[in-house]
N, C-alpha and C positions, 0 to 999 in steps of 0.2 A: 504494500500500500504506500510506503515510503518513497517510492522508485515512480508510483504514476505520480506525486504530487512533486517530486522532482520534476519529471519529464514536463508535467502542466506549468510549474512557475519555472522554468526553461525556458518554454516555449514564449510566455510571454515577459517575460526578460528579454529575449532578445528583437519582440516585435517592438516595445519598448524604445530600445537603442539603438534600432535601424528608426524608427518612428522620431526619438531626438537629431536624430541625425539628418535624416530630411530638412524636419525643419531647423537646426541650425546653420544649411546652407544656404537658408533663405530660399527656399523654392511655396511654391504657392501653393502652401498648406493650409485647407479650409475644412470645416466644420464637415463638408459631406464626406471628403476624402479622409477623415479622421475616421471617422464614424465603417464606412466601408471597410478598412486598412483594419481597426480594433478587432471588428467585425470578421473578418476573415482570420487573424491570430488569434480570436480565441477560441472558434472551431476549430484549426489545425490544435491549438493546445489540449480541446478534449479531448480528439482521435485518439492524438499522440499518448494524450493519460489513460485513456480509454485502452490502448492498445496495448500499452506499458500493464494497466494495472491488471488487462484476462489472459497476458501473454508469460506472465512470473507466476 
């Protein structure tokens, strides 16, 4: 159980950090594009936990 909630705050850690990073190059980061972007990492986060947590 330890290993999916790894794999989930993984996952969005580093949507996170590519997500600060966007916007600290100044590129045209808006409300919908945030929203989408979150959105899509935190389903790839469940999978990933999901997959992690029925596959150990």
């Amino acid at each position: 159980m330890e290993n999916a909630l790894i794999a989930f705050v993984s996952i969005m850690v580093l949507g996170g950090v590519i997500f600060y990073s966007l916007w600290w190059e100044g590129g045209n980061v808006g409300f919908t594009f945030a929203k989408w972007f979150f959105g899509i990492f935190f389903v790839a986060a469940l999978v990933v936990g999901g997959y992690t947590y029925f596959m150990s």
